[in-house]
C-alpha positions as a printed NumPy array, in Angstrom:
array([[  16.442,  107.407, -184.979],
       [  16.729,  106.861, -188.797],
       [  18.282,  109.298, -190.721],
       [  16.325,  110.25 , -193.937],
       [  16.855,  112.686, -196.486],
       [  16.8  ,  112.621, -200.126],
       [  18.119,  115.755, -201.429],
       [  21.393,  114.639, -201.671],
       [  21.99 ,  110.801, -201.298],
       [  18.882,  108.594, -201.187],
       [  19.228,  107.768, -197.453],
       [  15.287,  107.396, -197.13 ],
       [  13.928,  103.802, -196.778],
       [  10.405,  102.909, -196.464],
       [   6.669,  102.99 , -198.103],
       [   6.34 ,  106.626, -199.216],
       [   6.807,  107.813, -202.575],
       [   8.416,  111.067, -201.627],
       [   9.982,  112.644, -198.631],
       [  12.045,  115.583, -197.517],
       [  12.439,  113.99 , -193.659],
       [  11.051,  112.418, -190.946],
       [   9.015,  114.129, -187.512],
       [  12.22 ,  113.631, -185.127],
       [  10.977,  113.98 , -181.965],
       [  14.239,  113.583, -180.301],
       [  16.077,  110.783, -178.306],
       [  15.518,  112.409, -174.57 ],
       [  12.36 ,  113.695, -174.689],
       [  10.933,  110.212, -175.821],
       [  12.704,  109.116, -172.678],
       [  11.488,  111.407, -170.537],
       [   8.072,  110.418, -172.182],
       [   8.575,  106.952, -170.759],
       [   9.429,  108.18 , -167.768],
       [   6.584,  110.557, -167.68 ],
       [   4.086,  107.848, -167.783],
       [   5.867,  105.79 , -164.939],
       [   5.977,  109.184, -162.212],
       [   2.897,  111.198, -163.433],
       [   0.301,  111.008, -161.414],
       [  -3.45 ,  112.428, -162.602],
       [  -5.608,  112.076, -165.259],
       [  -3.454,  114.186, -167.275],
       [  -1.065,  111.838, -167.5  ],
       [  -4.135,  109.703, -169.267],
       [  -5.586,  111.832, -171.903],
       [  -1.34 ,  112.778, -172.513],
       [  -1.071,  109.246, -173.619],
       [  -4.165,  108.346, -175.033],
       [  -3.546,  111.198, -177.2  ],
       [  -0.47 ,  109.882, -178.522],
       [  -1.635,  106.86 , -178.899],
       [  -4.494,  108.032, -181.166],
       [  -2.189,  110.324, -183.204],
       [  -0.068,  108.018, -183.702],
       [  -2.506,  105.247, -185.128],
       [  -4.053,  108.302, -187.117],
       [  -0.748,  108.594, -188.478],
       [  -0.188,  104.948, -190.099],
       [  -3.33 ,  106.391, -193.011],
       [  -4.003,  103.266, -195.331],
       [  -1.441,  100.934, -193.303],
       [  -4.499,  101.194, -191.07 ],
       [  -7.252,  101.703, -192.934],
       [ -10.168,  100.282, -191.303],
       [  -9.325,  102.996, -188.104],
       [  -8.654,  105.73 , -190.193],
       [ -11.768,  105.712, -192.722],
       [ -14.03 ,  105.961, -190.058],
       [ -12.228,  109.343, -189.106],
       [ -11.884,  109.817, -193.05 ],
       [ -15.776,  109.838, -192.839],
       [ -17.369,  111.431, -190.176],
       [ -14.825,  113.543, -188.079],
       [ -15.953,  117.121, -189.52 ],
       [ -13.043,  118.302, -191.976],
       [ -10.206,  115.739, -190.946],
       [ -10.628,  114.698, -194.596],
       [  -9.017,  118.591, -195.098],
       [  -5.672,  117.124, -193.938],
       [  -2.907,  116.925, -196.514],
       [  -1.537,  114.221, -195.363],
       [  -2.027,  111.205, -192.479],
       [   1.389,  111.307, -191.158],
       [   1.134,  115.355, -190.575],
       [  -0.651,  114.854, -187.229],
       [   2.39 ,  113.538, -185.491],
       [   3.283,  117.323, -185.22 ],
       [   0.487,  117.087, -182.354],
       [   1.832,  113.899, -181.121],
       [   5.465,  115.971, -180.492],
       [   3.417,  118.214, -178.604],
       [   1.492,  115.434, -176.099],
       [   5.041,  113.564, -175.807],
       [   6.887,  116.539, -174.96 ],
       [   4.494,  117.927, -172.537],
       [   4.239,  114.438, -170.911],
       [   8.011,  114.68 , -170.772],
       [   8.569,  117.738, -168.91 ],
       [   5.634,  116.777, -166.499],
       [   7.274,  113.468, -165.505],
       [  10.54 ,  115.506, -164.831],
       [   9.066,  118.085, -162.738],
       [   7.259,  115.337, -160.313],
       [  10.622,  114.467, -159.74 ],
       [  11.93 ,  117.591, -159.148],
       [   9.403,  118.366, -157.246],
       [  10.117,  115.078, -154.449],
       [   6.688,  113.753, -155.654],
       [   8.434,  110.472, -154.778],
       [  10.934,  109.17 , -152.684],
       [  14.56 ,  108.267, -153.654],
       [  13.746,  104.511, -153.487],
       [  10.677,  104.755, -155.918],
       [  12.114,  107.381, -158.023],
       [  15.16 ,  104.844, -159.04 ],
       [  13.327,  102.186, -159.37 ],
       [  10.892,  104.259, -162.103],
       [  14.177,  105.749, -163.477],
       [  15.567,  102.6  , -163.946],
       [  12.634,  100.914, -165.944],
       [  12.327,  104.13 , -167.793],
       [  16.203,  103.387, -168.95 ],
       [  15.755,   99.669, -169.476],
       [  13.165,  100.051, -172.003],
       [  14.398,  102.867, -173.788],
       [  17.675,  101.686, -174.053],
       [  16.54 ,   98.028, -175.081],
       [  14.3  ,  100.025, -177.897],
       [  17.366,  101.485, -179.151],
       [  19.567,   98.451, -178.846],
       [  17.298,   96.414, -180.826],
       [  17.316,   98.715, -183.913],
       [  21.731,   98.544, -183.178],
       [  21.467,   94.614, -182.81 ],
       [  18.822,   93.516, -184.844],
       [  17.354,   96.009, -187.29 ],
       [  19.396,   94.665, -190.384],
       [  17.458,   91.075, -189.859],
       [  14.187,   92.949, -189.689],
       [  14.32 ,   95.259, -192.598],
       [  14.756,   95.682, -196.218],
       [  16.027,   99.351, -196.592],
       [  14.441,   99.985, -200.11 ],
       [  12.032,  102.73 , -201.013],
       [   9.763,  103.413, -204.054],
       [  12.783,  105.717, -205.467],
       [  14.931,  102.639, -205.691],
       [  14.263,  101.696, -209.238],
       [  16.082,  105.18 , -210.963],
       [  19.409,  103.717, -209.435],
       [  19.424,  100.227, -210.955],
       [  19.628,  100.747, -214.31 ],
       [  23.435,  102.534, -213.039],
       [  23.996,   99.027, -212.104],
       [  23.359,   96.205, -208.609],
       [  26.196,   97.22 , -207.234],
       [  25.548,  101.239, -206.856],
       [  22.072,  100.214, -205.032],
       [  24.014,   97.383, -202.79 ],
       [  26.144,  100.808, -201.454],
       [  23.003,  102.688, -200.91 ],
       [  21.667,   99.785, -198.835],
       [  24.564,   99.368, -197.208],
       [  24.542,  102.657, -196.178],
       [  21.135,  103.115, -194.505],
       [  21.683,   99.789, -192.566],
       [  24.927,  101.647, -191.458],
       [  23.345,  104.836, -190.461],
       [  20.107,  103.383, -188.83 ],
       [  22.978,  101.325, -186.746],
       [  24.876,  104.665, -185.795],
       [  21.633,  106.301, -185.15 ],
       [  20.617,  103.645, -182.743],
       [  23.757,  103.91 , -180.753],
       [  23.708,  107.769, -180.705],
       [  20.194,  107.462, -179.342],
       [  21.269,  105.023, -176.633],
       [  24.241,  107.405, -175.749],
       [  21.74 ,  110.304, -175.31 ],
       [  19.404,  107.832, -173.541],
       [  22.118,  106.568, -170.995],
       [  23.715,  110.24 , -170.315],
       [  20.086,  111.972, -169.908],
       [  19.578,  109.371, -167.33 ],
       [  22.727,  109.484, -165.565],
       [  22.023,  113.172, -164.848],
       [  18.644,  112.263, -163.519],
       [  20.387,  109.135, -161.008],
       [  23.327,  112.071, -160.01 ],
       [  20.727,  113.931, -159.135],
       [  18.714,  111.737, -157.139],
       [  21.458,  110.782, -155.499],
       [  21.797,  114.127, -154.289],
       [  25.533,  114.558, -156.551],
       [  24.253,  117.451, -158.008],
       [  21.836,  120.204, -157.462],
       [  18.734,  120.897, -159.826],
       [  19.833,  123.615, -162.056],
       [  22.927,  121.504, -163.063],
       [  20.299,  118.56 , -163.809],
       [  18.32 ,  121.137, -166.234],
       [  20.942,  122.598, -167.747],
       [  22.566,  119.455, -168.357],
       [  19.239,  118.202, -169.894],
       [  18.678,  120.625, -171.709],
       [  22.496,  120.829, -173.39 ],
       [  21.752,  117.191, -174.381],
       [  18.145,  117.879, -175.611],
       [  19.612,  121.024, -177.991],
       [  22.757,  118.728, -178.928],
       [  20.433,  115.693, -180.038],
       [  17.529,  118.05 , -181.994],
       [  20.217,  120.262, -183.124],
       [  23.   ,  117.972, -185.046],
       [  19.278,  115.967, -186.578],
       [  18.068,  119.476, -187.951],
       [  21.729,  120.273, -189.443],
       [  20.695,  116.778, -191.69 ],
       [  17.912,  118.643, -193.575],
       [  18.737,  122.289, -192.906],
       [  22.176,  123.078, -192.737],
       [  24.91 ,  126.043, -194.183],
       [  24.579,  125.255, -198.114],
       [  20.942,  125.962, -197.634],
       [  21.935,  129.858, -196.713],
       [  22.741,  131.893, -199.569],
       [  23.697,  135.835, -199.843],
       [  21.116,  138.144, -200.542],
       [  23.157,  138.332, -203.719],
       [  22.623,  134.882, -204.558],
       [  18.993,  134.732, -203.352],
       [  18.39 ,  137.862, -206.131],
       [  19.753,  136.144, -208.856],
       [  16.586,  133.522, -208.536],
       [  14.248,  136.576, -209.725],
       [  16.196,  137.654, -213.099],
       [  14.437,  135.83 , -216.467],
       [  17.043,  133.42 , -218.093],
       [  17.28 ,  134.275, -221.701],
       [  14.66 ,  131.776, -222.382],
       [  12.222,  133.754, -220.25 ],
       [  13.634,  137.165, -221.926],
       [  12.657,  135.49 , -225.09 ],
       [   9.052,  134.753, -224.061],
       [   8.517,  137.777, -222.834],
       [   9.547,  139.895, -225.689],
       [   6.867,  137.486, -227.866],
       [   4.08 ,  137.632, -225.629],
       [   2.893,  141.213, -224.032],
       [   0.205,  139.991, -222.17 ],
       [   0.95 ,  137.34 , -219.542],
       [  -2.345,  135.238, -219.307],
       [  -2.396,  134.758, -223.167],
       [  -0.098,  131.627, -222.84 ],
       [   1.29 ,  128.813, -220.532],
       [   4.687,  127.574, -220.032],
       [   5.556,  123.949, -219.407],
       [   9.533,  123.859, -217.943],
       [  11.319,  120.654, -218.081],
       [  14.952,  122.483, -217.332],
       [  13.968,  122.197, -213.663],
       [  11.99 ,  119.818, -211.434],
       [   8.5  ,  120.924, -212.833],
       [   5.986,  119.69 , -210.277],
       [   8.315,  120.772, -207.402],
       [   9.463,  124.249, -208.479],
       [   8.262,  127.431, -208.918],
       [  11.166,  129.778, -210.314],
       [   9.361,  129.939, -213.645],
       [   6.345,  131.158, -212.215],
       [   7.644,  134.307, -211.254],
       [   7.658,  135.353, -214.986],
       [   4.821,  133.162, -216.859],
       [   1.589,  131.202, -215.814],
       [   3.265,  127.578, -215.828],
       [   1.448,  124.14 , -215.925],
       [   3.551,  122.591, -213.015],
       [   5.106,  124.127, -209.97 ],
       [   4.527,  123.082, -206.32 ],
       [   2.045,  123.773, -203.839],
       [   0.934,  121.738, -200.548],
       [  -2.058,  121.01 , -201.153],
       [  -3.195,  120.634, -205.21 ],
       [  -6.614,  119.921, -206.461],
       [  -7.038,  116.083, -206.629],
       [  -8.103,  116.369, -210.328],
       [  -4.549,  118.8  , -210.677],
       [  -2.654,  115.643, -209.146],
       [  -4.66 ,  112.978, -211.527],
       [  -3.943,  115.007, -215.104],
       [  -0.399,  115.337, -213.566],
       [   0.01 ,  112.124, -213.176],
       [  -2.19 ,  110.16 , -215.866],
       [  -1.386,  112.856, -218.633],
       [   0.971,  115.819, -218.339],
       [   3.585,  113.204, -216.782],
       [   3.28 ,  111.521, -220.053],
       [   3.706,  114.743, -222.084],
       [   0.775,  113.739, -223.826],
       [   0.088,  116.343, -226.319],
       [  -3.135,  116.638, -226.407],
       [  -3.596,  117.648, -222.644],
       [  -0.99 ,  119.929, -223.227],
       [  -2.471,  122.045, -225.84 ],
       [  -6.059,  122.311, -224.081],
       [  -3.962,  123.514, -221.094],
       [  -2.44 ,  126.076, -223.591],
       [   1.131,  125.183, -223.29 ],
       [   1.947,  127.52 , -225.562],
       [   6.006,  127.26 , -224.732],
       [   7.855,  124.302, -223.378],
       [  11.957,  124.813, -221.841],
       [  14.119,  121.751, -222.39 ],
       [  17.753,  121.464, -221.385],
       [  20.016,  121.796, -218.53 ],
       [  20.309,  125.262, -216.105],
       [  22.256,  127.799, -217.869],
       [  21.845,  126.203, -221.413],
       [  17.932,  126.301, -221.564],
       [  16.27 ,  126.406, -225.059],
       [  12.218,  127.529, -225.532],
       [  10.496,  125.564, -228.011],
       [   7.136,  127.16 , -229.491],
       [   3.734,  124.861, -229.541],
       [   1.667,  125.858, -232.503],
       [  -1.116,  123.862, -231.526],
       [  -1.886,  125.105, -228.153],
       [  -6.045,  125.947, -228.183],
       [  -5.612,  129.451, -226.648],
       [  -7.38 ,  130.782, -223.932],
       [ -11.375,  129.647, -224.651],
       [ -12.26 ,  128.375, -228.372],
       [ -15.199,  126.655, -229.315],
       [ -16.038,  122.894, -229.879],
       [ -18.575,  121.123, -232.338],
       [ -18.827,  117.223, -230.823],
       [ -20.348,  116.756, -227.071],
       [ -19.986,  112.505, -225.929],
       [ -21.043,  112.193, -222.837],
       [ -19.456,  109.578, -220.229],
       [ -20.631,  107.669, -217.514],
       [ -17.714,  107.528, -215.166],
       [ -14.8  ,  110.038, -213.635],
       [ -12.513,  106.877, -214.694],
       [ -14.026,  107.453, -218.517],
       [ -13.496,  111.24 , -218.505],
       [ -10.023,  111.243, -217.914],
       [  -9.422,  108.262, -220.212],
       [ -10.878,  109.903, -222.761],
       [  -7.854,  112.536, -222.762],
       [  -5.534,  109.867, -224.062],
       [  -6.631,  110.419, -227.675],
       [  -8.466,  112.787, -228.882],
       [  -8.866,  116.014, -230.444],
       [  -9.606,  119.101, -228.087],
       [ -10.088,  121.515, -230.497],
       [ -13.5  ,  119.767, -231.842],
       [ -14.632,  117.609, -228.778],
       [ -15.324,  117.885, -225.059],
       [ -16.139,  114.983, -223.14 ],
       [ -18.799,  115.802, -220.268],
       [ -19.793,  113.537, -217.574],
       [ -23.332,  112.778, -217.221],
       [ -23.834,  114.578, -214.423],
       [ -23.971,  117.357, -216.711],
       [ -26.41 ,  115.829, -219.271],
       [ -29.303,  117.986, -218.211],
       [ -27.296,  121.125, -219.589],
       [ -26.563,  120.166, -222.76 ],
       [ -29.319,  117.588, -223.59 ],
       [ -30.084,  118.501, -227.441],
       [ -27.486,  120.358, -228.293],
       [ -25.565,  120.322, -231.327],
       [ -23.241,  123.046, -231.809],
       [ -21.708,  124.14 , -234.867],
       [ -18.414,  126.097, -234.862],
       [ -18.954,  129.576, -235.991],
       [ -17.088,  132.933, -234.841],
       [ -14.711,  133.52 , -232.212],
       [ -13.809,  133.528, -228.418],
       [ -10.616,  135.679, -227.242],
       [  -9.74 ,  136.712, -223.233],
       [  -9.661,  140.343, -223.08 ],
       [  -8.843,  140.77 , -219.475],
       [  -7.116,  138.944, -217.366],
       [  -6.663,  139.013, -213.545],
       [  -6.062,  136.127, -211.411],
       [  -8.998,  136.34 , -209.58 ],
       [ -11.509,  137.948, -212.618],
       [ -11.417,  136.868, -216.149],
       [ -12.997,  138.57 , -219.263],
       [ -13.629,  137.036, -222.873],
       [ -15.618,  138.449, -225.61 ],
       [ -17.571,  136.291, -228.178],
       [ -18.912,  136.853, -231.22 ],
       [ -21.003,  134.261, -233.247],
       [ -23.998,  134.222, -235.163],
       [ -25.061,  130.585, -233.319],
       [ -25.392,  129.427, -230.054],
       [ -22.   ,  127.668, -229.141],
       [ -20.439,  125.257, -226.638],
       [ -16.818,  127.165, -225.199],
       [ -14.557,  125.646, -223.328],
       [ -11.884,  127.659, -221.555],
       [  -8.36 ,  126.603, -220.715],
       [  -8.877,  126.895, -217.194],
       [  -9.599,  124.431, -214.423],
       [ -13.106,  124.052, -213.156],
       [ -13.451,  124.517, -209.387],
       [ -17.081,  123.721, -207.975],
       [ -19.761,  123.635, -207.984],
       [ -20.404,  126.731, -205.697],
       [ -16.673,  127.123, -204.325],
       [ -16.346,  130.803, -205.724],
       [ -15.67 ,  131.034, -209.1  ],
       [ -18.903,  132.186, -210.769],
       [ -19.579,  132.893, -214.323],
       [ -21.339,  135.953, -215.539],
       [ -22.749,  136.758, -219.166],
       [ -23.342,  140.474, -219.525],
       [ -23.507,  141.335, -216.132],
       [ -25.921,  138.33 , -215.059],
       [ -24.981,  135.395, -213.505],
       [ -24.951,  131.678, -215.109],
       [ -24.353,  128.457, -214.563],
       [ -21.063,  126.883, -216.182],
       [ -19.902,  123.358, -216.009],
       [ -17.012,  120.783, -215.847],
       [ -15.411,  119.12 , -219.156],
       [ -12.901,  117.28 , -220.381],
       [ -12.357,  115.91 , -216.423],
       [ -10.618,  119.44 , -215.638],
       [ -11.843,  122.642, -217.714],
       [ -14.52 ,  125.119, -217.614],
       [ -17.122,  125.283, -219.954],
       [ -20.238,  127.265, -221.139],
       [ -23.32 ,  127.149, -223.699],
       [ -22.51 ,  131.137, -225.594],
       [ -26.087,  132.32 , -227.066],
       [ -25.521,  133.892, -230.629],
       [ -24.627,  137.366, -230.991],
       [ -22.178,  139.805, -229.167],
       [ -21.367,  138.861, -225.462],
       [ -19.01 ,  139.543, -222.319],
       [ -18.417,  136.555, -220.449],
       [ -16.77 ,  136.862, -217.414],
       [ -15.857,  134.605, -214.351],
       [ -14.999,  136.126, -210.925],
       [ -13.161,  134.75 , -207.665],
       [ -16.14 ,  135.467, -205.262],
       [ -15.926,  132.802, -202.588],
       [ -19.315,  133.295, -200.325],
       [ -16.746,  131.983, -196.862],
       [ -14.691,  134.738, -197.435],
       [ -16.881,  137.274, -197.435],
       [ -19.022,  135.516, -194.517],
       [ -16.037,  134.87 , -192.857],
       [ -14.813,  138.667, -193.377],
       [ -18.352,  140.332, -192.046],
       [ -18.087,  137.903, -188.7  ],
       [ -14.684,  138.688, -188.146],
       [ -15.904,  142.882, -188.763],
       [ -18.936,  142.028, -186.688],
       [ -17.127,  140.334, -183.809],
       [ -14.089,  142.78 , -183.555],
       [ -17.105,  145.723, -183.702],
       [ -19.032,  143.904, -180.087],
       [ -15.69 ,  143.468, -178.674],
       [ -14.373,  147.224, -179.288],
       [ -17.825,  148.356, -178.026],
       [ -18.067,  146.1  , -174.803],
       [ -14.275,  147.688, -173.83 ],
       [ -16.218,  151.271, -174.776],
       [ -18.825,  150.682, -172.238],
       [ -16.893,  148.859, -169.559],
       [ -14.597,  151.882, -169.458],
       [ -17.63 ,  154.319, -169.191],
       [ -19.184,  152.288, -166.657],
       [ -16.598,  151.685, -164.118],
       [ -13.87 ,  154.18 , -164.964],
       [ -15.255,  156.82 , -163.493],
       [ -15.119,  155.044, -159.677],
       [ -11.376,  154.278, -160.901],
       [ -10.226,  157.787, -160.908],
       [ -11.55 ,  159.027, -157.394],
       [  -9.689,  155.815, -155.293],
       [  -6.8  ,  156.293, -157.415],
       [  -6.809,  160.306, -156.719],
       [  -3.405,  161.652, -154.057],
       [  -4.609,  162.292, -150.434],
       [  -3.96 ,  166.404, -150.581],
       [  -0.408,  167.723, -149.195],
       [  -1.923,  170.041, -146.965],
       [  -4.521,  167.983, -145.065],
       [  -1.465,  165.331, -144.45 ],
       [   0.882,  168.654, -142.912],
       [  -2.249,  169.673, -140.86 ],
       [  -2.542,  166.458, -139.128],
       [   0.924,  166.023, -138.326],
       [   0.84 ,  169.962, -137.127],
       [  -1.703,  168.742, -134.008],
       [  -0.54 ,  165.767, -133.378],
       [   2.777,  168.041, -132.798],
       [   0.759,  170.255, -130.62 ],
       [  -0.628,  168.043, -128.568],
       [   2.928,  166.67 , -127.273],
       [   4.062,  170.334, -126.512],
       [   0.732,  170.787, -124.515],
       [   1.696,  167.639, -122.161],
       [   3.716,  168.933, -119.408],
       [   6.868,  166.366, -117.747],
       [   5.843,  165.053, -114.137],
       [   7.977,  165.982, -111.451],
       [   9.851,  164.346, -108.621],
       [   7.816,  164.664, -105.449]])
């Protein structure tokens, strides 16, 4: 019933950081819900409910934290999910289908008129009161600011006293729209109980409503600015002149990173399309992504910036960008002479407020075993020969053993990427909270590190396997029983059929007429 958006007035209130728009599930179908729970009879109309009732608590995340941990813990990969509130796309589903089943029992005279108003009419009373209540008395119970509040007070009280003033407005339109929907969806329902109208004027009167209420709600968040000409939608895909510039300077692509601040640079991706950024959006980032993001890169702390190989950074506003070089981004791999070892996650990445990455690497102690007694001195060099998103080459030469690290993140242990030297594989840790790195014996070497993710491949030979069985069990079925298909299906032959009817004919010309006597 609240309206929420904030990409272009900061309508959203409430606890989350960030949001594009709520799960509307839509004012009639939570009132057929109601009603569905009054006139369904079954234990359908149990587990329909109790799964609702679950989602919905699942939903609430650290507002209910005791419930969800448990969940958190032991329910096999719910701790995959990106987000708590992203189940109530399930809940849609129960209170829909709970919806429609409470309709059809009374379209199909699963009660008579007598109980069917009375169940109609508490179904009204408390949907209608729920909506009232956010009409009457939402404003008292309230306070309509959001974590995104603070950017607007420094243009001033009165600027967030409108935006305030607004969402109490809209929640108070929104409540009355819902009790409009509410009251017409059940005056179809009464008309048609009272035999007024006939059922497909009740359905397509419901569903009219239904597609007016989830309709106008989706226009909120996805309406006619948000469609562009193919033209338009082109024009994304052609480098500025910043990106021409970059280009031109750098041949190979996965020589350099580009941090852009000319856009919103955890939340796009247009740059991307031409460079390897640090930024852009996806669903679902790496937790230890999210926590340099947010403890370090956020900060524009240089030093994070450089072991991330930032090599280019784009300031200014769209159309007047400007590309500013970074001489002291670390390359691709390099190699490091000081090893301190930390105790905690917490020390690792508080280490990366000050420090120099080009001589140090700070490596948790989980690690200690791998580089107990080891003191490496700089001495040769480390460059990326190939690159491929999923297979990465780098030769060394040195005439020590080193310590490399490599501007890339570290994703293990045993979760696909695997490190080879000449051919064989080795082991390869974590440093510096967020990068790869690797002990480099003296002499000439290939290092390389491949994308080979063992639940692919398991997952692809199943999936071969299974569609193999299945493709041979229709094989044999066919051979097995298709041969008695073709006989029963066979025509009965013309001429037998004219044969039989040629007797039968026969036989009444052979009967002679009795006579009078």
């Amino acid at each position: 019933m609240v309206r929420g958006t904030e990409t272009q007035a900061p309508l959203y209130w409430g606890a989350l950081p960030f949001t594009s728009g709520p799960i509307y599930f839509g004012a009639i179908v939570c009132f057929l819900f109601v009603l569905g729970l009054l006139t369904v009879k079954g234990p359908e109309k149990w587990w329909l409910a109790l799964g609702v009732l679950l989602t919905m608590l699942l939903s609430m995340g650290k507002n209910l934290e005791g419930f969800n941990r448990f969940f958190f813990d032991v329910v096999p990969l719910y701790n995959k999910f990106r987000t708590p509130n992203s189940i109530l796309s399930v809940s849609v589903l129960l209170v829909t289908t709970l919806g429609i089943l409470g309709l059809s029992s009374l379209l199909k005279g699963e009660w008579n008129q007598q109980q069917a108003l009375q169940k109609l009419y508490i179904s009204l009373g408390i949907s209608g009161a729920i909506a009232l209540f956010f009409a009457l008395l939402g404003n008292s119970f309230f306070e309509f600011s959001s974590p995104g509040d603070a950017r607007y007070q420094q243009a001033g009280p009165e600027v967030l006293g409108a935006i305030i003033s607004d969402r109490k407005s809209l929640m108070q339109t929104d409540a009355l729209r819902t009790l409009l929907l509410v009251l017409l969806a059940g005056g179809l329902i009464w008309a048609y109980l009272q035999n007024y109208i006939k059922q497909p004027i009740l359905v397509i009167g419901l569903g009219i409503l239904t597609f007016f209420d989830l309709f106008s709600v989706g226009k909120r968040y996805l309406d006619n600015d948000d469609f562009v000409s193919k033209r338009n939608y082109e024009a994304n895909f052609q480098p500025r002149q910043v990106d021409q510039q970059i280009l031109a300077a750098e041949p190979h692509r996965g020589a350099y990173r580009v941090i852009d601040y000319s856009i919103n640079t955890f939340n796009g991706s247009s740059t991307s399309y031409f460079h390897n950024t640090i930024g852009g959006y996806h669903a679902a980032k790496l937790q230890r992504i999210q926590d340099v993001i947010d403890r370090h890169i956020s900060q524009q702390n240089p030093y994070v910036l450089n072991m991330l190989n930032a090599k280019y950074a784009i300031f200014g506003e769209p159309g007047k960008e400007q590309v500013q070089q970074n001489p002291a981004a670390l390359g691709n791999a390099w190699f490091i002479d000081t090893l301190q070892l930390v105790a905690s996650a917490n020390a690792e990445i508080d280490s990366l407020t000050d420090f120099n990455p080009a001589t140090t690497a700070f490596i948790h102690q989980e690690f200690s075993s791998y580089i107990n007694g080891f003191d490496p001195t700089p001495d040769g060099r480390i460059v990326l020969s190939e690159y491929r998103p999923n297979h990465l080459t780098y030769q060394s030469n040195s005439n020590s053993e080193q310590f490399a690290l490599f501007s890339e993140v570290w994703y293990g242990p045993n979760k696909g990427w695997q490190a080879y030297l000449d051919g064989k594989p080795v082991e390869h840790i974590r440093a510096n909270y967020i990068l790869r790195a690797m002990r480099i014996p003296q002499g000439s070497h290939t290092i390389e590190f491949k994308f080979e993710p063992k639940t692919y491949y398991l997952g692809k030979t199943v999936s071969l396997l299974s569609s193999s069985l299945l493709l041979l069990a229709l094989i044999a079925y066919i051979a097995l029983y298709g041969k008695t298909w073709f006989p029963a299906a066979a025509p009965t032959p013309v001429a037998s059929t004219q044969s039989k009817e040629h007797k039968e004919e026969d036989k009444r010309k052979q009967v002679k007429p009795r006579g009078k006597k």
